[in-house]
Biotite code that builds the C-alpha atoms (Angstrom):
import biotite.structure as struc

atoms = struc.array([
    struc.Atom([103.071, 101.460, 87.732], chain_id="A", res_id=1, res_name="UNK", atom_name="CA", element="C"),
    struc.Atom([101.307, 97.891, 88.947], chain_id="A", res_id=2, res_name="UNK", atom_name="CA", element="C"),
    struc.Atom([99.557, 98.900, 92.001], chain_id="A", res_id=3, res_name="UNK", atom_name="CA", element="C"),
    struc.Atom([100.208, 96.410, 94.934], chain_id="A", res_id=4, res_name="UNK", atom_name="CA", element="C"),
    struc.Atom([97.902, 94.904, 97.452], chain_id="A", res_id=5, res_name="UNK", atom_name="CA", element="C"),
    struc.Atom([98.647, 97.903, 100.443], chain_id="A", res_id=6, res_name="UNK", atom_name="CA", element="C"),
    struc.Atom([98.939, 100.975, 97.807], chain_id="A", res_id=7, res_name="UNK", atom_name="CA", element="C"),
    struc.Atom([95.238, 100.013, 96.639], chain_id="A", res_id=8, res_name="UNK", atom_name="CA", element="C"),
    struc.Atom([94.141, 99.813, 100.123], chain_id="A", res_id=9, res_name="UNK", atom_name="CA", element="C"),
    struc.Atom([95.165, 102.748, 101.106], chain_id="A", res_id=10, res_name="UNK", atom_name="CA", element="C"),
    struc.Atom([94.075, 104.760, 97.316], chain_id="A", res_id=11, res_name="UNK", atom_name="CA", element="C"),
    struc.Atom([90.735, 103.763, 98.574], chain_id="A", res_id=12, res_name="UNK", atom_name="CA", element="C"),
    struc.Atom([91.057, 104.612, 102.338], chain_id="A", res_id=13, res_name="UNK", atom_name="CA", element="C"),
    struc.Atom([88.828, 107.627, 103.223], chain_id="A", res_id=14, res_name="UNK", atom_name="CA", element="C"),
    struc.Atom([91.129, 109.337, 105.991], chain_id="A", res_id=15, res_name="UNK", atom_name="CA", element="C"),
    struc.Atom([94.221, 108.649, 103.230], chain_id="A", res_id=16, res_name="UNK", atom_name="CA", element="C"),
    struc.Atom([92.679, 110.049, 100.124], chain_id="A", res_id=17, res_name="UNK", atom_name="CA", element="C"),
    struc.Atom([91.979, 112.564, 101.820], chain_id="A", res_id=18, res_name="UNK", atom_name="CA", element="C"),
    struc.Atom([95.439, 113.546, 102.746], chain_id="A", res_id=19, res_name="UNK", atom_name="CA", element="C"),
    struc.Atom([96.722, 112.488, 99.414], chain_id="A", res_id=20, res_name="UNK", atom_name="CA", element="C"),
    struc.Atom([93.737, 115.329, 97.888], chain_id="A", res_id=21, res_name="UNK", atom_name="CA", element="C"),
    struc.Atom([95.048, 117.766, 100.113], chain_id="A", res_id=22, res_name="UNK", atom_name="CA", element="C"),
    struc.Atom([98.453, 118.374, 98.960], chain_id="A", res_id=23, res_name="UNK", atom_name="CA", element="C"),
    struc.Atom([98.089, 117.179, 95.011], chain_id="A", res_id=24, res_name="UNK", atom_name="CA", element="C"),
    struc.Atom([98.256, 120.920, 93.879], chain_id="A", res_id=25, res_name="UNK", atom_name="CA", element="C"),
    struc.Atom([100.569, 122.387, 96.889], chain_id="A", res_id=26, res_name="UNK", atom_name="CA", element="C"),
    struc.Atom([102.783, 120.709, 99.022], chain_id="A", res_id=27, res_name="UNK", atom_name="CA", element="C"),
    struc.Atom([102.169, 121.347, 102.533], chain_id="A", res_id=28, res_name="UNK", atom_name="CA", element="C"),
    struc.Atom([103.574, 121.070, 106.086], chain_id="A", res_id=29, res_name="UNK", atom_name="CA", element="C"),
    struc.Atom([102.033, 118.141, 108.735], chain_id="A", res_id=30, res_name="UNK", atom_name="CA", element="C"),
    struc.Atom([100.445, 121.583, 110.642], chain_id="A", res_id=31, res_name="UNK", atom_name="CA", element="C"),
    struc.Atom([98.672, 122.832, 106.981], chain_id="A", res_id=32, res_name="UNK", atom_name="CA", element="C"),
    struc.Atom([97.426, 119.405, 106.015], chain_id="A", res_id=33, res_name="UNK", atom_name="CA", element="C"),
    struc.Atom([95.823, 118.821, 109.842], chain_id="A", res_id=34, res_name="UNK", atom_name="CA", element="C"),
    struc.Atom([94.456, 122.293, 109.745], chain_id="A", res_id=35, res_name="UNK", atom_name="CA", element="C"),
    struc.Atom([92.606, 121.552, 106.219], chain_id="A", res_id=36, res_name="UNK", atom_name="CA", element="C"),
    struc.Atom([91.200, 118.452, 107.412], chain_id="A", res_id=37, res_name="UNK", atom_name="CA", element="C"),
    struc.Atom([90.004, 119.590, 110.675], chain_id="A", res_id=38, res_name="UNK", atom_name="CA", element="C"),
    struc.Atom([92.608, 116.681, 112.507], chain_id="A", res_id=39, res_name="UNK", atom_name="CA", element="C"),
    struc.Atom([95.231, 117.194, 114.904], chain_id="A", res_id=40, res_name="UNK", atom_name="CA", element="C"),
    struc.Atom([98.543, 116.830, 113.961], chain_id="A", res_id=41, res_name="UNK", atom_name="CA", element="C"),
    struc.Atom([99.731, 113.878, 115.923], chain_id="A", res_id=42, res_name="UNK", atom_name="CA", element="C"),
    struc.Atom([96.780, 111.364, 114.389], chain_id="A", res_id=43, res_name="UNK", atom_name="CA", element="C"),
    struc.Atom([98.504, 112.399, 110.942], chain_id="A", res_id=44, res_name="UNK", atom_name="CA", element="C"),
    struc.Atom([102.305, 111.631, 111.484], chain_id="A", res_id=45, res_name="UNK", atom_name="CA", element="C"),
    struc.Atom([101.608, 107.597, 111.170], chain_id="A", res_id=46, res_name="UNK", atom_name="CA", element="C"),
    struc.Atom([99.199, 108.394, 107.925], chain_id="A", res_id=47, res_name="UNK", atom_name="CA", element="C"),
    struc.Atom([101.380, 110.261, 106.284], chain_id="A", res_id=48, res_name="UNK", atom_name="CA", element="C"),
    struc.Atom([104.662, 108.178, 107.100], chain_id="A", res_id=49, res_name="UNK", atom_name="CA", element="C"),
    struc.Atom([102.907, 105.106, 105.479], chain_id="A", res_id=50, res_name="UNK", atom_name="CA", element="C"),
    struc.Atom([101.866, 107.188, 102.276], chain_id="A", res_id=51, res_name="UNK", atom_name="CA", element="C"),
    struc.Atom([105.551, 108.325, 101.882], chain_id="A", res_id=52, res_name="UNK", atom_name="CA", element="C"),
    struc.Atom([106.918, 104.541, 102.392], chain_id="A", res_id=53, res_name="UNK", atom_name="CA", element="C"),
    struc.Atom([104.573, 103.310, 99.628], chain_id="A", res_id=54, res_name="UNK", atom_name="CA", element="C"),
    struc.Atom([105.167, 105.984, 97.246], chain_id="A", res_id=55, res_name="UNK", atom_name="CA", element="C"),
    struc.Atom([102.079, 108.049, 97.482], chain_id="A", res_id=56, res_name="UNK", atom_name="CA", element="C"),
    struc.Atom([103.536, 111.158, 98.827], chain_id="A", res_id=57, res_name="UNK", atom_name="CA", element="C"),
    struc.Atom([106.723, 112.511, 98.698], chain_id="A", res_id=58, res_name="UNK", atom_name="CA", element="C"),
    struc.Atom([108.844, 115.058, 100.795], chain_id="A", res_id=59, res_name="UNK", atom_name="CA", element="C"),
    struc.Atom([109.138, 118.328, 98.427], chain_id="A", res_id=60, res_name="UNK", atom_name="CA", element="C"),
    struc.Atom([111.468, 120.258, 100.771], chain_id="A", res_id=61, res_name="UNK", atom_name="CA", element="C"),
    struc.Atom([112.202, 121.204, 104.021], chain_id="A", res_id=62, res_name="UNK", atom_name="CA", element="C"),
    struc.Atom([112.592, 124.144, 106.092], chain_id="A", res_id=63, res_name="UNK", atom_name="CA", element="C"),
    struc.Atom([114.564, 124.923, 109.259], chain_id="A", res_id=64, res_name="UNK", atom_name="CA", element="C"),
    struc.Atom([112.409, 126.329, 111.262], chain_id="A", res_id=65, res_name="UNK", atom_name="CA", element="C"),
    struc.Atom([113.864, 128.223, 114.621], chain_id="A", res_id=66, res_name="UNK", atom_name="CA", element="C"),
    struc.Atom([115.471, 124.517, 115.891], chain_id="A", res_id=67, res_name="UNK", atom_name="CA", element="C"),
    struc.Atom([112.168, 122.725, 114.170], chain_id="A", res_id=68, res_name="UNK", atom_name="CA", element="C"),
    struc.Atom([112.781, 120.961, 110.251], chain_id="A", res_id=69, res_name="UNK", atom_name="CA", element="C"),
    struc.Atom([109.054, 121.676, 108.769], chain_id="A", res_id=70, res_name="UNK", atom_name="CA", element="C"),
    struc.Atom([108.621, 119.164, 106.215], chain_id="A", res_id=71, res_name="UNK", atom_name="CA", element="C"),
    struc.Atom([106.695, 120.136, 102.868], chain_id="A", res_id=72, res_name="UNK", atom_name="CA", element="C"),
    struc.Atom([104.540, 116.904, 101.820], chain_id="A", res_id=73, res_name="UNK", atom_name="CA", element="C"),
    struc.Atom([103.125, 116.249, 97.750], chain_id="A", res_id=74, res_name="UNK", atom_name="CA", element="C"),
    struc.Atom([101.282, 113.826, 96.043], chain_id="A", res_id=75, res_name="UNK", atom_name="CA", element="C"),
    struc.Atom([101.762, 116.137, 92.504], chain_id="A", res_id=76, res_name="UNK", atom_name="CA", element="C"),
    struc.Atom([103.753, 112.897, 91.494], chain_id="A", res_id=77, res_name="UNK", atom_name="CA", element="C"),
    struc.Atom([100.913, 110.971, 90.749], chain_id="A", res_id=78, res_name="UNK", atom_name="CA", element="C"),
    struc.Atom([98.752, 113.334, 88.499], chain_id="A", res_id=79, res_name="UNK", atom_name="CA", element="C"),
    struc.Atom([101.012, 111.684, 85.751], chain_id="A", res_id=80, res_name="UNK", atom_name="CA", element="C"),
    struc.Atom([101.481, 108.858, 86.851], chain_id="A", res_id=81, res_name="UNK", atom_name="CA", element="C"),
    struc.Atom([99.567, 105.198, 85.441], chain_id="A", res_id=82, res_name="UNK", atom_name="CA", element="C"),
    struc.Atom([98.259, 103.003, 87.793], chain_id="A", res_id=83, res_name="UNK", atom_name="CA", element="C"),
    struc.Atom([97.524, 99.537, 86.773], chain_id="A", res_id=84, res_name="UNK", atom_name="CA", element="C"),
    struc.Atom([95.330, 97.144, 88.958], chain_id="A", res_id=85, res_name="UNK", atom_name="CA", element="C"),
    struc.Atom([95.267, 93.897, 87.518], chain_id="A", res_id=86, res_name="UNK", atom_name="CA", element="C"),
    struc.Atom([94.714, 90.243, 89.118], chain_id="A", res_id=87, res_name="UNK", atom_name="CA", element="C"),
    struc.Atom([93.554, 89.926, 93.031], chain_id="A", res_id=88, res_name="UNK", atom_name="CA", element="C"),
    struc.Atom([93.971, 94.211, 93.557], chain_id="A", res_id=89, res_name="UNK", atom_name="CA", element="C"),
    struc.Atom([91.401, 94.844, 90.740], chain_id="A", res_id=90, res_name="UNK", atom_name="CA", element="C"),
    struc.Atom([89.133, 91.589, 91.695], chain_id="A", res_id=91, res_name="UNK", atom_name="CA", element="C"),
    struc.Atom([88.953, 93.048, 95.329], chain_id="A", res_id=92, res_name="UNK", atom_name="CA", element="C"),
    struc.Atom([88.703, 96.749, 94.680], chain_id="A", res_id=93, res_name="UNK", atom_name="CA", element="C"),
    struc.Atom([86.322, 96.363, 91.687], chain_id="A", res_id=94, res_name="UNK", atom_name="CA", element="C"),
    struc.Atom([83.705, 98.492, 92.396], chain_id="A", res_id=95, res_name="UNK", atom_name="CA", element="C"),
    struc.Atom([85.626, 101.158, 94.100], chain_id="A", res_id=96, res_name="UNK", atom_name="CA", element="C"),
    struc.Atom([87.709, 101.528, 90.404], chain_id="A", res_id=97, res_name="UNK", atom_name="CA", element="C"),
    struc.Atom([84.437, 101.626, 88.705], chain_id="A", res_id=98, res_name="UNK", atom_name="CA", element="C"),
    struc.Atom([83.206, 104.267, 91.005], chain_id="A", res_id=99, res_name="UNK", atom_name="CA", element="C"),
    struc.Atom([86.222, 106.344, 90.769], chain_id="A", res_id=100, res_name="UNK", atom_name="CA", element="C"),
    struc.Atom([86.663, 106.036, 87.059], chain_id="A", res_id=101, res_name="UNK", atom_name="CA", element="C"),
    struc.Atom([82.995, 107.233, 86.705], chain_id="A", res_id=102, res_name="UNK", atom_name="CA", element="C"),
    struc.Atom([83.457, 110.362, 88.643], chain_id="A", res_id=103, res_name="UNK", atom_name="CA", element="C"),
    struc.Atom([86.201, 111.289, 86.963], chain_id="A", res_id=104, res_name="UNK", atom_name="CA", element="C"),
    struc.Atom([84.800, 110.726, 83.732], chain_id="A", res_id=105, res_name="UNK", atom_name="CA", element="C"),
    struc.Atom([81.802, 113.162, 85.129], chain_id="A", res_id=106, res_name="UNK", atom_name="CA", element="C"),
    struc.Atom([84.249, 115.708, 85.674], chain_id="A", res_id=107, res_name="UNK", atom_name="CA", element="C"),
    struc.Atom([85.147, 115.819, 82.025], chain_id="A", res_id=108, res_name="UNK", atom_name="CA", element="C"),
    struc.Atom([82.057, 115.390, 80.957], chain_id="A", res_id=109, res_name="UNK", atom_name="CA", element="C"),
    struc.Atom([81.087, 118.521, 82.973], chain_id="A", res_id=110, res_name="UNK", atom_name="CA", element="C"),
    struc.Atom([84.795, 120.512, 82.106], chain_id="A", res_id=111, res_name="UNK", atom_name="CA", element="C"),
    struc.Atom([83.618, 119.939, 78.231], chain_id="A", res_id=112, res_name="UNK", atom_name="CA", element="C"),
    struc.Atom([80.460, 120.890, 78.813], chain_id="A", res_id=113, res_name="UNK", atom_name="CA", element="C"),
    struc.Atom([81.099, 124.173, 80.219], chain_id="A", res_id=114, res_name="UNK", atom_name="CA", element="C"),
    struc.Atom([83.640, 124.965, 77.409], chain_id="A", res_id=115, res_name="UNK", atom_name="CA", element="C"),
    struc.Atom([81.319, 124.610, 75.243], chain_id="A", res_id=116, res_name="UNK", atom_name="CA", element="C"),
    struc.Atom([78.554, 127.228, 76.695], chain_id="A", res_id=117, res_name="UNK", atom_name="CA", element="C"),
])
């Protein structure tokens, strides 16, 4: 997928990563995902309504809670998924790809090196 302009910016927004990180291997309700990052719930809603209109996060399911709907967030979609910044998005985000693309090649550097022991 060619990454646009406002899905870079907000790959490489602190308070969204970190949202997007904390339901890549769950999905999770608004409630579970301001409990794991310490945030109330209401400063979340606009966050994670923005990730869901750009495509970072999807609804998984829903639940009927007593009169409530509990809404089950992921972001499991984009562990496959190719991301291509080319043009203006990877001129301006540059060193933020570099940085990311060295810590995750760290990771598997480290991975390997423990299957190895």
């Amino acid at each position: 997928m060619m990454v646009n302009p406002d899905v870079a910016k907000a790959l490489f927004d602190p308070k969204l990563e970190a949202i997007i990180d904390t339901v890549k291997h769950k999905s999770k309700t608004v409630k579970e995902i301001a409990k794991e990052l310490n945030e109330k719930q209401s400063r979340l809603y606009y966050h994670i309504q923005k990730l869901v209109n750009l495509g970072l996060m999807t609804i998984e399911k829903e639940k009927l809670v007593g009169n409530i709907i509990e809404k089950y967030y992921t972001s499991s979609h984009l562990r496959d998924a190719s991301m291509t910044f080319e043009g203006e998005v990877a001129m301006e985000y540059h060193e933020k790809l570099l940085t990311k693309a060295l810590f995750n090649m760290n990771q598997g550097i480290n991975l390997l090196k423990e299957d190895l022991s």
